[in-house]
SELUM-901426 format. One record per atom (N, C-alpha, C): x, y, z. Coordinates in steps of 0.1 Angstrom, whole numbers, plus 5000, padded with zeros to 4 digits. Layout:
<recs>
XYZ
...
</recs>
This chain:
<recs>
255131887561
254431767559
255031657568
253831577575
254431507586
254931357581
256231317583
256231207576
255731097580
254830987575
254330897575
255330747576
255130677591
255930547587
255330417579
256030347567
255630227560
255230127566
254530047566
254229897572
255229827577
256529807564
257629747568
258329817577
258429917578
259229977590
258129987605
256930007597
255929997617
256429817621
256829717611
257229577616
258329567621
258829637617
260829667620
260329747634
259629807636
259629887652
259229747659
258129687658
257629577665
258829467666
259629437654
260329367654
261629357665
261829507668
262929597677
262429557694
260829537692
260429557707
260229417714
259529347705
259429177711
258629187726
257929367725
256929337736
256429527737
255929527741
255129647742
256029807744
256229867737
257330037737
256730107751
257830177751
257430277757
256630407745
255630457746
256030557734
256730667732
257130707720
258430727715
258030917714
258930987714
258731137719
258931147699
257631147692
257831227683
258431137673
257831167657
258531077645
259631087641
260831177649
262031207646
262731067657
262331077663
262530987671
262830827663
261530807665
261630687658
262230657643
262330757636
263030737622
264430747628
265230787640
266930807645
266330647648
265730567654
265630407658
265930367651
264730357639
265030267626
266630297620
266930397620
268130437609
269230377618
269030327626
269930287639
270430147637
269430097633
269429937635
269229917620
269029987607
269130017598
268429907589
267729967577
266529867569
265329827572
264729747566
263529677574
262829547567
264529487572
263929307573
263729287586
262429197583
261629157595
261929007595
262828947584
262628737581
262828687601
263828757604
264128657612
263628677629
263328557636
261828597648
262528697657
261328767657
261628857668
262028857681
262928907685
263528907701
262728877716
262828837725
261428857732
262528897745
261629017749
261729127761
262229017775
263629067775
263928917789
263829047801
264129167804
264129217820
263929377813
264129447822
264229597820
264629647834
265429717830
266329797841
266229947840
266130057851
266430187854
268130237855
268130347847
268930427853
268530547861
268730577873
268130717881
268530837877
268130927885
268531027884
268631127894
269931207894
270031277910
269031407916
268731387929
267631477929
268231627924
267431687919
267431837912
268031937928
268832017929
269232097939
268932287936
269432337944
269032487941
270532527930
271432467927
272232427917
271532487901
270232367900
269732427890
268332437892
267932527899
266932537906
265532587894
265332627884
264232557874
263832447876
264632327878
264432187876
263932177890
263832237900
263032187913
261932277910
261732387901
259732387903
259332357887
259432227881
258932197874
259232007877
258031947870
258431797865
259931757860
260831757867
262131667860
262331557856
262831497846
263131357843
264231337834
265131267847
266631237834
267531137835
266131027841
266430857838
266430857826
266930717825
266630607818
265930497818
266130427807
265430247807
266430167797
266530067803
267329977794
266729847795
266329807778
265529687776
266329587771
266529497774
267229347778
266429227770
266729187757
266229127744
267328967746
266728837742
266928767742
268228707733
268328807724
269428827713
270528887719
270628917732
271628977738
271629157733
270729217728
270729297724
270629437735
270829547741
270429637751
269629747744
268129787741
267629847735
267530017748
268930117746
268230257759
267230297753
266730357768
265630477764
265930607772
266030717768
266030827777
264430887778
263930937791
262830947796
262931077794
261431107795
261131237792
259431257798
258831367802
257631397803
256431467797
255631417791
254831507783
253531497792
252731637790
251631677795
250231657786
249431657790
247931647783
247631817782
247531857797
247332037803
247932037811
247932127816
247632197831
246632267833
245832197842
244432237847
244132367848
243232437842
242932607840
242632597827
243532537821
243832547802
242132537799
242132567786
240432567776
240932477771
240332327772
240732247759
239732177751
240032077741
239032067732
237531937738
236631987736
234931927739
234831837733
235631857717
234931717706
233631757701
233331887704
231931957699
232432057685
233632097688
234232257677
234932357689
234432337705
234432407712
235032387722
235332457738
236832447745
235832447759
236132347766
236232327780
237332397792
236932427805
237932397812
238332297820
239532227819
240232157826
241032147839
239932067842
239532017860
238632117866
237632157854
236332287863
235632187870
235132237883
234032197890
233132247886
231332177886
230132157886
229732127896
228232147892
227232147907
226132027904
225431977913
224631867907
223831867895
223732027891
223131997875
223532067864
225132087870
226432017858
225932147855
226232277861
226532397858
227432447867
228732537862
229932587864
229932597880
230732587891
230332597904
231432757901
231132867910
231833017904
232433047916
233633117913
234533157926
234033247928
233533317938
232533487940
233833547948
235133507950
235933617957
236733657947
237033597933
236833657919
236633747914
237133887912
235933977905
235633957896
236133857888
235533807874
234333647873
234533627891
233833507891
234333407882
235433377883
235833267872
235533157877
235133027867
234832907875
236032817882
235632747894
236732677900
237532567894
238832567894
239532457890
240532397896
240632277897
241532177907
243032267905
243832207915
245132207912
245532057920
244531957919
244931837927
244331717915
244731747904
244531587893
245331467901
244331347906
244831247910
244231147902
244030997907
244030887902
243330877886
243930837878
243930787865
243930687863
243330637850
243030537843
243330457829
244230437819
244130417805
243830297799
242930317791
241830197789
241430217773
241530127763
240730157752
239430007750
238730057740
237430027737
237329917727
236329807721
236229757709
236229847701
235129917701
235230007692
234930167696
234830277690
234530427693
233930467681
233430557690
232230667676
233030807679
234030837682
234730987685
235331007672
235031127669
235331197654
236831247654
237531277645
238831377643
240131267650
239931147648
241131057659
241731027643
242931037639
243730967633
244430807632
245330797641
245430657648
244230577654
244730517671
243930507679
243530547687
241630537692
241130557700
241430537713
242030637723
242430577740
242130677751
241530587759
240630687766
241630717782
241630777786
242030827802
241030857809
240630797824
239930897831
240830927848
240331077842
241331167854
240231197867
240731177877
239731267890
240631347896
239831427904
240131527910
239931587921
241131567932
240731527941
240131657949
240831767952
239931927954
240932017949
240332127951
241332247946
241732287966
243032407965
243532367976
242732507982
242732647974
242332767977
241732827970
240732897972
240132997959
241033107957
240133247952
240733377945
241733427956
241133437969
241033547981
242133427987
242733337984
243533237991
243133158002
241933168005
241233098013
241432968009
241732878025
241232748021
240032708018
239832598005
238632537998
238732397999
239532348004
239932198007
238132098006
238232048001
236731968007
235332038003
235632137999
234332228001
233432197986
234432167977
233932127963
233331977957
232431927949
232331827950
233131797932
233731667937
234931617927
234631557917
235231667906
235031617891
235731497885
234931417877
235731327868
235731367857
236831337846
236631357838
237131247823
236431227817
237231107804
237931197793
239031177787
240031207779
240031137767
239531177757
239931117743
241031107739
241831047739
243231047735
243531007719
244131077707
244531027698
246330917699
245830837695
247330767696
247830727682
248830747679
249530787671
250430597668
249730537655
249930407656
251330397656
252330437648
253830477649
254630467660
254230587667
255230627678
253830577691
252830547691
252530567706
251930677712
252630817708
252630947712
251130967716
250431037726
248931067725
248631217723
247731257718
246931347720
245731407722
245731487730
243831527737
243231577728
242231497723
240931487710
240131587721
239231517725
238131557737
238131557752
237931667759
237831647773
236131627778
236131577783
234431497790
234031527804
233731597811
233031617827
232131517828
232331437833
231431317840
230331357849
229131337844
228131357851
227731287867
228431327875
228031237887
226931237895
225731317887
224531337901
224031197901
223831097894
223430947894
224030927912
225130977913
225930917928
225931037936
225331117935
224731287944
226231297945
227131327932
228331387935
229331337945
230731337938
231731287949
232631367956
233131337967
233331367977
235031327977
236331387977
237531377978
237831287971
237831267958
238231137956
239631127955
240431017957
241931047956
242630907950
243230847953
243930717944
242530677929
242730607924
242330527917
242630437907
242130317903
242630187896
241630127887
242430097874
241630057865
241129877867
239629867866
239529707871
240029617859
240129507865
240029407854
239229437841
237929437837
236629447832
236529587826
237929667830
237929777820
237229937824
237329897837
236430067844
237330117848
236730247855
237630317862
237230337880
237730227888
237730287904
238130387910
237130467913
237630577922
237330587934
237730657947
237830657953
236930787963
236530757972
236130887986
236930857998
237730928000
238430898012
238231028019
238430988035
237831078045
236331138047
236030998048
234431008047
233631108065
233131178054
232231268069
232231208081
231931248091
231931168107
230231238109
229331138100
228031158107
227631198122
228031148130
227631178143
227731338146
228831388141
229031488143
229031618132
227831558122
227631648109
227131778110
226431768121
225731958126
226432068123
227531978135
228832138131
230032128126
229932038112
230832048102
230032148090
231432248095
231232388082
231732378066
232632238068
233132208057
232632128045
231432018050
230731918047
229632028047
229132108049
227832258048
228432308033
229732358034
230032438022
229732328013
230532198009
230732088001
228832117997
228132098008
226232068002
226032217998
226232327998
225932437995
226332427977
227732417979
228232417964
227732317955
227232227966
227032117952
225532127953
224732127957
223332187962
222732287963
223332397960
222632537968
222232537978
222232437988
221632428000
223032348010
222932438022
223932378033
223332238039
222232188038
221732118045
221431978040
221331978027
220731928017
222131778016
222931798014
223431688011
223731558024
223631468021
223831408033
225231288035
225931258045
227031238049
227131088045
225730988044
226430868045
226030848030
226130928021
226230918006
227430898001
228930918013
230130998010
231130888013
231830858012
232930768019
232830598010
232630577996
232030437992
232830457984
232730387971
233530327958
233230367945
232530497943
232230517926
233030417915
232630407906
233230337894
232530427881
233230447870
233230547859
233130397849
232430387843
232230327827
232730387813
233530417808
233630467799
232830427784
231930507778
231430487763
232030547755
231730457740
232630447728
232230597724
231430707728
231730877722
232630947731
233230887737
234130937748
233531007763
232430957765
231231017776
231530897788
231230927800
231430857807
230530857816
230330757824
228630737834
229030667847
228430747860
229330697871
227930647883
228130527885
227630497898
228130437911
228130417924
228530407935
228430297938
229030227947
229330087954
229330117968
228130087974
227830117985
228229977997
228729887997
228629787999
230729748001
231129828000
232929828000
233029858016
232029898025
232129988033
232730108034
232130188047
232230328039
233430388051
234430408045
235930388047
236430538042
238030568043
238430678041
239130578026
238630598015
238930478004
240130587997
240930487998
242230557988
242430517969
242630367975
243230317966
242530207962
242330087956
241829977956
242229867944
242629787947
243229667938
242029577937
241429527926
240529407921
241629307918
242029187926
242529057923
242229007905
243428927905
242828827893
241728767888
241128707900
240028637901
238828737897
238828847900
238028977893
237028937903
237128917916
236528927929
236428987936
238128947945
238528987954
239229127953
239029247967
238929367963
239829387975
241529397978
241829497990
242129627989
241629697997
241829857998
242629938010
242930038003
243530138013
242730168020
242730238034
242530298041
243030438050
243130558041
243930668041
243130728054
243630648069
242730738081
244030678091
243930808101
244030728116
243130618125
244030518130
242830448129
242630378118
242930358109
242530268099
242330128102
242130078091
241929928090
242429848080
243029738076
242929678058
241929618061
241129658047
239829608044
239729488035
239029408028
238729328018
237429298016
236929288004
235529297998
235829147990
234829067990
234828937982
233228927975
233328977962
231828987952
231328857956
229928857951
229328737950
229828687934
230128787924
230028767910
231328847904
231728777897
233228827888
233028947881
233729087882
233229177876
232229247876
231529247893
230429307894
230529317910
230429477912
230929507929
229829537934
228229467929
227329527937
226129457948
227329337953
227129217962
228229177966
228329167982
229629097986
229529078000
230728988004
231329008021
232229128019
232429158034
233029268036
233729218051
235429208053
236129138063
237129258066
237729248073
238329378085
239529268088
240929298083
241629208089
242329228107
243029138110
244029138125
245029078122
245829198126
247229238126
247829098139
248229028136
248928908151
250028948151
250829008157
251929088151
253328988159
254328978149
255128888151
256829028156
256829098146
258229148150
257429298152
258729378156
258529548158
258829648153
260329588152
261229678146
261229688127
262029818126
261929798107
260529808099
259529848110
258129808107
257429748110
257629678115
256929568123
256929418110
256529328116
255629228104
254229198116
253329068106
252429038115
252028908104
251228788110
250428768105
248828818103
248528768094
247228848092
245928748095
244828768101
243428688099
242628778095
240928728095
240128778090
238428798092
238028908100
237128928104
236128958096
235128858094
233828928086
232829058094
232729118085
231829248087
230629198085
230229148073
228829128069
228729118053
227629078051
227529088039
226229128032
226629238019
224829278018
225529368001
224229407998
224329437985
224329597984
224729667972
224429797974
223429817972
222429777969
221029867968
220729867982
221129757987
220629748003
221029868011
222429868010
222929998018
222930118013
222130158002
222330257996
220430308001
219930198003
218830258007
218630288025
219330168027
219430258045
220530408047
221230398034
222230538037
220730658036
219930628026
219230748027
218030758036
217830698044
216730708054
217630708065
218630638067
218930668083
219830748087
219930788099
220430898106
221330828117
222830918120
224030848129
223130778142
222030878147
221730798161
220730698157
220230658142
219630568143
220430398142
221630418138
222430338139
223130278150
223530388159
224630358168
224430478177
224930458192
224830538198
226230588201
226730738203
228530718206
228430828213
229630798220
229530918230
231530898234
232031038233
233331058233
234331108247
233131078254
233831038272
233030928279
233830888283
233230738290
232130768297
231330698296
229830698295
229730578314
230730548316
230730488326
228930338327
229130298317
228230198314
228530058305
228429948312
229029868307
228629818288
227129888288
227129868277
227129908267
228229998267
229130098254
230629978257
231330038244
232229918242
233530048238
234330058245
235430118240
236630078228
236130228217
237430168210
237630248205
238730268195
239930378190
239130448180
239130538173
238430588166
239030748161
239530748149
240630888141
241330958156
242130858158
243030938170
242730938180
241130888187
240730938199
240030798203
239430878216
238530728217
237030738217
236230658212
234630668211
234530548219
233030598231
232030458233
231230408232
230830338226
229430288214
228730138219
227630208212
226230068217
225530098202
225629968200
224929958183
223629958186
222030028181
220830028182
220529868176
219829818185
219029668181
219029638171
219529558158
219029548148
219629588134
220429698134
221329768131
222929718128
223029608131
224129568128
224629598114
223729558101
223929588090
224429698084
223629798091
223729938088
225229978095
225329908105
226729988113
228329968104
228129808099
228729728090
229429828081
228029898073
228529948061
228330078056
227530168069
227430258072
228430338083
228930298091
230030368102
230730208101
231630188092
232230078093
234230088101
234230218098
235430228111
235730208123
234030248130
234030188141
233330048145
232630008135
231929928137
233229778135
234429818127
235129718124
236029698139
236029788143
237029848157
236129778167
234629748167
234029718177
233829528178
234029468162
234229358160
235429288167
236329388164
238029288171
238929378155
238729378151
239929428139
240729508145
241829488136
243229578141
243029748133
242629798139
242329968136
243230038141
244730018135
245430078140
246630128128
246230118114
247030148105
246830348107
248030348096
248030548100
248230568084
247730618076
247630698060
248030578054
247030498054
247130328042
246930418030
248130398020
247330448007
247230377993
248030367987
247930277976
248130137980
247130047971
247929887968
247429877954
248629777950
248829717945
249029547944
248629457929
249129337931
250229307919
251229227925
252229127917
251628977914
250728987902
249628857905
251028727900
252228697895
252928647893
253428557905
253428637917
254428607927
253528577936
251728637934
250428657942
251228737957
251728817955
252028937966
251429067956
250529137971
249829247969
250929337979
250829507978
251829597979
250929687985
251029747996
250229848004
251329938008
251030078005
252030178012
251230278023
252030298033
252330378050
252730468046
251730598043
252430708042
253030778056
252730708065
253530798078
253330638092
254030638096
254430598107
254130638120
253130608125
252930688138
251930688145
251430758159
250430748164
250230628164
248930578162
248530488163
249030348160
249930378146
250830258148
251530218156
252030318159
253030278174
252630298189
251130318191
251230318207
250030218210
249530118197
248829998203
247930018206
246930198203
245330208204
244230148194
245030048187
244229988174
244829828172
245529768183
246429628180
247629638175
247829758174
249329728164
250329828173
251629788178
252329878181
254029828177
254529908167
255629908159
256730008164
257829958157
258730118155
259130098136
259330218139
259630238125
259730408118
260130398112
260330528106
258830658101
259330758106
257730868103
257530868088
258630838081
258030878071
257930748059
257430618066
256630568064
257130448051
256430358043
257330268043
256730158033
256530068024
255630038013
255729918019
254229788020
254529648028
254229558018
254529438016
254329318011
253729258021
252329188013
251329078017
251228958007
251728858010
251428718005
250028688004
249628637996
248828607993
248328447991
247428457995
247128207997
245828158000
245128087991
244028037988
243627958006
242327888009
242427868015
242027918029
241728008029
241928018044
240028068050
240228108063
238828088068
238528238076
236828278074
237228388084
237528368101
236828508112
236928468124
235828348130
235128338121
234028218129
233828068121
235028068117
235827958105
235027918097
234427988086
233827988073
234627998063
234927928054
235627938047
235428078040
236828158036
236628268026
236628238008
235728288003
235428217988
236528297976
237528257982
238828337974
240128307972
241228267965
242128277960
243428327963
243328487968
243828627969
243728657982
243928627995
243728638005
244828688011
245228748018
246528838022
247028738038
247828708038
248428598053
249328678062
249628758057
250528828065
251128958058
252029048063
252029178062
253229168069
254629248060
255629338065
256229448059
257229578063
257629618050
258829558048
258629598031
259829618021
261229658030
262829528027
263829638034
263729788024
263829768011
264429888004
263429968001
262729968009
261430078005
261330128019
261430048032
261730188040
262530308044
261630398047
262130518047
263230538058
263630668060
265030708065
264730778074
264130848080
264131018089
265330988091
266131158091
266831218091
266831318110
267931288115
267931368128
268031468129
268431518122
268331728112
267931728099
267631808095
267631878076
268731848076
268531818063
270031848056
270331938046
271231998038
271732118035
270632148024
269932108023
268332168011
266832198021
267032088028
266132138041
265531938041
265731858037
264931708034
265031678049
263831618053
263431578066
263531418064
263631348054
264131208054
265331218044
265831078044
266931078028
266431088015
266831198008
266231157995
266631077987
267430967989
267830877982
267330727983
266030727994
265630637999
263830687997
262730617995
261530657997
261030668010
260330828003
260230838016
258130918018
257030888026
255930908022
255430868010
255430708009
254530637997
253430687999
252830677982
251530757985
250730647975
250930677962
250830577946
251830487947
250930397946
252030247940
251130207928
252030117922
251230037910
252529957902
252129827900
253129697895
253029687884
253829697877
254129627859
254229497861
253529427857
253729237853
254929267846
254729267835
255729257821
257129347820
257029447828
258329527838
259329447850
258129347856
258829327866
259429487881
257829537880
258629667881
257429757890
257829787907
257329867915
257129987910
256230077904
256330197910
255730287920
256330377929
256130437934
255930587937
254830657940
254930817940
254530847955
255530967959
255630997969
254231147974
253831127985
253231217990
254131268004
254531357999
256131368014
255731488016
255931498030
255931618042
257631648043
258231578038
259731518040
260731538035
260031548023
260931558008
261031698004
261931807999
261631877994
260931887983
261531797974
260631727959
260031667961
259331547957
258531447961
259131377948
258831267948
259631187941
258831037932
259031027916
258130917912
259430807913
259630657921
260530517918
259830427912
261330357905
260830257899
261930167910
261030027915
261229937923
261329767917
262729687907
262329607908
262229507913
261429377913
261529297924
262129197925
262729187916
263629077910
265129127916
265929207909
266829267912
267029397929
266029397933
265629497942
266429607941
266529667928
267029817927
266229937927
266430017934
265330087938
266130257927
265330297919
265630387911
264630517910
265230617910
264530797907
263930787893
262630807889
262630817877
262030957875
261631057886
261031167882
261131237891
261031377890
261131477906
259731557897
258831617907
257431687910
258131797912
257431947906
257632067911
258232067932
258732157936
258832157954
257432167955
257432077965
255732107972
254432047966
255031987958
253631907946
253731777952
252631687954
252631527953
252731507943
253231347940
253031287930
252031167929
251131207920
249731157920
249431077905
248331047906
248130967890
248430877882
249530777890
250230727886
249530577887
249930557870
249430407864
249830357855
250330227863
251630177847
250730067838
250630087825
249930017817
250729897805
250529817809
251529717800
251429677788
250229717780
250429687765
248829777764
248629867756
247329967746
248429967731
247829917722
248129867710
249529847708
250029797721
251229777712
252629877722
251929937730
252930007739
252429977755
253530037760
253530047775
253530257780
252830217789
252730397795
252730377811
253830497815
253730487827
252630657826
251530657837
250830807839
251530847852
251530997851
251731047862
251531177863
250531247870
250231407876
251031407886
250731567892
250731597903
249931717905
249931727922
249131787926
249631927940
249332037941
249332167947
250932227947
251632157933
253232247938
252832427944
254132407947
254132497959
253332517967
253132397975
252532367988
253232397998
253432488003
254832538011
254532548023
255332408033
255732388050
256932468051
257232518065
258232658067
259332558069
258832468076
259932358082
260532268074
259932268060
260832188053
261032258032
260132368039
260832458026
261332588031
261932598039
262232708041
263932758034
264032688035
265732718023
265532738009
264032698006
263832687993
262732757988
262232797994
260532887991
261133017986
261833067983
262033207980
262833197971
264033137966
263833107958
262533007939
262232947949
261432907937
259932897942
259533007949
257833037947
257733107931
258433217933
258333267916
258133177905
259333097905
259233017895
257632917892
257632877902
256232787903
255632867901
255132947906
254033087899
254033087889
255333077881
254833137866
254733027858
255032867863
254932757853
253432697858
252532747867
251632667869
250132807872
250232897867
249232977872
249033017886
250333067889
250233137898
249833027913
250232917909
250232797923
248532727915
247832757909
246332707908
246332607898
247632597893
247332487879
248232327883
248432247878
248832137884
248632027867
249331947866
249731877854
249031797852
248531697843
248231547837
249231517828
249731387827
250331417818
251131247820
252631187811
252631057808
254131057809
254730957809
256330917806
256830937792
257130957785
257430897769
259030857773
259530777761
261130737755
261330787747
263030837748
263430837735
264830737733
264430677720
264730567718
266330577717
267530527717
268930527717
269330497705
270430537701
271330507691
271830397690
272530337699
273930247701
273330117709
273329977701
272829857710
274329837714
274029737727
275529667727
274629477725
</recs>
């Protein structure tokens, strides 16, 4: 029989926290808290949460080599009470699944988790399979935690809390073939029971999001819960229309999601889905055609529930910003392209920033020229100099394109081939793997991370030319009301970014050899930011690594106050760390999320000390390399205040 905690003691937990828990691993837990701090008078006022501090943890070695192919975690947290009180926590990781698993529908009956579908949401089937089993990710990325006024979901005990997970592709089918891109990407909403006591959640119902409303997505990879309670996700590495003929991978992608190679079309792909979640735990997804159509990573919605900056996960990139006509509604706006003015070099460079308008138009608008027009009715391009003055040279994923926009078309080029169309404006197209941002609305600094340093960053074919480290480097942008775009109109926003440099304690290290595990940067320093996301009420960066670099990959916690930069988690070898979303109060707690995605992803050059050792292992904790985690931080709560 499970024991049940009293009112007076759930007041005495509240009483302990003076601000939102982490949740607590289990009712043994929390009954060693209370018994700790002992009884349950509540008379005198509650403590109020002054800081919170990490303790790290050392990266896992072939020492105890389990712990490098599974999720490790053997931080801490120490919470800092106004009473002078120190409340530890030891950290710990608990899972939802691991994708493959049958879990529960909320019908009586069992889903698979992270199965792909076809546009009419029948099983997409592996035929190199002899059992044809249906496909499943091993890449759960951006998440969401969000609850509702109210829910109609049956069998919840506590409370109702919803998660929505995406997914960004699976990496190989049966035959080990690559499948990268080939699949169209499932969402899915999570019923979570939460457990009023401890926090703790568990998976009621899993939900496959119907996406044909949005003809199916396309890689989705970061995403961010908005203000207004949805779920943003993301398409990054949006098709290269021009040259859609003889892409075999964008053919498979319309075959599987279409039955037909031909049938899906390219400028449907590369925009902003958003997921709604409803009170039965069902969820309904439509597109934002009007963000421009970008390699979309990541995307932060400002305070003002306006202003929108995004990543841009391309060579060649750009920082983008979207400005709604309407608070909480992304389906009207400008769309501006900033320029890099670049002030220093070194360490990263810094720069100030200005701001080029793109245009501005609605999604219905571009959602109806995505479906009638075609790359040459837009723009003309041609990838050797055309020797005519009226093509306009500019950088374009690593190379160079020369382009003459068709009469009239500006609109369409805007928000339809907006890469080059922002490159052909004047913008600085010269960022390399923009991936997560984040904002510090406190301080109004927004947080963009560099997952690699290079190319284009550094040789000035996009306005920017830096040094700095390959493996890349998380930036701070100020943020300040006021300012105007390039043809001095004022911008109708609050949240406007002025400038751009990185973080000292967040850039990375390269390393001039491996070192004795095989790490191609320091693992004591970040290194390939991938996920970022800010705690207000933490005071508190975190960061997940997507490293070529790392043998682990690695989840930090960054605060900004203190600038201590702390280990709070190691990823199987060869897994990203993906999913990650820090949530600062759902009834009463705090949750950091965190997946990952393809452990044992194995580079020769930076696993090779370590692949033979722990391929086995990963094989047997994840299905044989095919399965990959969802899953959350919990505490366990400490004995001893000082």
């Amino acid at each position: 029989m499970t024991e049940q905690l009293d009112s007076s003691r759930r007041s005495l937990l509240k009483f302990l926290s003076g601000a939102p828990l982490l949740p607590l691993a289990g009712g043994s837990a929390t009954a060693a808290l209370l018994a700790a701090c002992g009884g349950g008078d509540t008379a005198a006022p509650a403590p109020q949460l002054m800081s919170v501090s990490f303790s790290g943890m050392a990266a896992p070695t072939l020492a105890d080599a389990p712990k490098m192919a599974t999720t490790t975690v053997a931080s801490a947290m120490q919470a800092l009470y106004s009473d002078g009180k120190t409340v530890p926590y030891g950290l710990a990781y608990q899972t939802f699944f691991i994708t493959g698993a049958q879990v529960p529908n909320g019908s009586g009956g069992t889903t698979l988790a992270g199965g792909y579908w076809d546009i009419n949401n029948k099983p997409i089937l592996d035929k190199t399979d002899p059992n044809s089993r249906q496909f499943f990710s091993d890449a759960p990325d951006g998440t969401s935690l969000l609850k509702l006024a109210s829910t109609t979901v049956t069998g919840i005990k506590g409370n109702a809390v919803f998660a929505v997970v995406q997914f960004e592709y699976t990496t190989r089918n049966v035959k080990g073939d690559s499948v990268y891109g080939m699949l169209p990407s499932p969402i899915a909403v999570l019923t979570l029971d939460q457990d009023k006591a401890t926090g703790a959640l568990t998976l009621v119902k899993y939900h496959n999001v119907d996406t044909s409303p949005a003809n199916g997505l396309w890689i989705t990879c970061g995403a961010s819960r908005s203000p207004w309670n949805t779920h943003l996700s993301s398409e990054e590495y949006e098709p290269d229309a021009t040259t859609i003929a003889s892409n075999t991978q964008f053919a498979n992608f319309s075959t599987n999601l279409y039955g037909d190679a031909t049938k899906a079309n390219p400028y449907h792909y590369g925009h902003l889905p958003e997921i709604t979640v409803n009170p039965d735990g069902t969820g309904s997804c439509k597109k934002h055609y009007c963000l421009g159509r970008i390699s979309h990573e990541l995307v932060q919605v400002m305070p003002d529930e306006r202003t929108t900056l995004m990543g841009d996960d391309a060579t060649n990139g750009g920082l983008f910003m979207f400005v709604a006509d309407k608070a909480r509604d992304l389906s009207s706006g400008t769309l501006y392209v900033a320029k890099w003015n670049q002030k220093t070099t070194d360490n990263g460079g810094s720069a100030t920033l200005s701001w080029i308008k793109l245009g501005s138009s609605t999604s219905a608008e571009i959602k109806a020229l995505a479906d009638q027009l075609k790359a040459a009715d837009i723009m003309d391009v041609k990838t050797a100099d055309p020797a005519d003055a009226s093509y306009t040279k500019i950088p374009f994923s690593g190379k160079f394109n020369w382009v003459k926009i068709v009469p009239g078309m500006e609109k369409a080029a805007a928000f339809l081939e907006t890469h080059r169309y922002a490159a052909l404006k004047g913008g600085s197209m010269g960022f390399t793997k923009m991936e997560g941002t984040t904002v510090n609305a406190k301080d109004k600094i927004a947080y963009s991370a560099i997952a690699a340093i290079g190319s284009a960053m550094t040789n000035g074919s996009g306005g920017i030319s830096i040094k700095g480290p390959s493996a890349g480097a998380v930036y701070a942008l100020n943020m300040k009301a006021g300012q105007v775009d390039n043809t001095g109109a004022a911008i109708n926003s609050e949240w406007v970014p002025v400038d751009m440099a990185a973080v000292p304690a967040l850039l990375s290290e390269d390393l001039k050899t491996a070192d004795a595990l095989g790490n191609l940067a320091n693992p004591d320093k970040v290194a390939n930011p991938d996920n970022i996301k800010f705690s207000e009420k933490l005071r508190t960066l975190f960061i997940g690594e997507d490293s070529g670099t790392h043998v682990n990959n690695f989840l930090w916690a960054y605060n900004v106050d203190t600038k201590a930069l702390t280990r709070i988690l190691s990823t199987p070898s060869g897994a990203e760390s993906t999913g990650l979303h820090a949530v600062d109060d759902i009834n009463g707690f705090a949750y950091i999320m965190s997946n990952f995605q393809h452990a044992g992803d194995w580079e020769s050059a930076l696993h090779g000390k370590v692949q033979a050792t722990l391929d086995p292992l990963i094989r047997a904790n994840y299905r044989d390399r095919y399965g990959a985690a969802v899953g959350y931080l919990t505490g366990f709560p400490g004995l001893s205040f000082s």
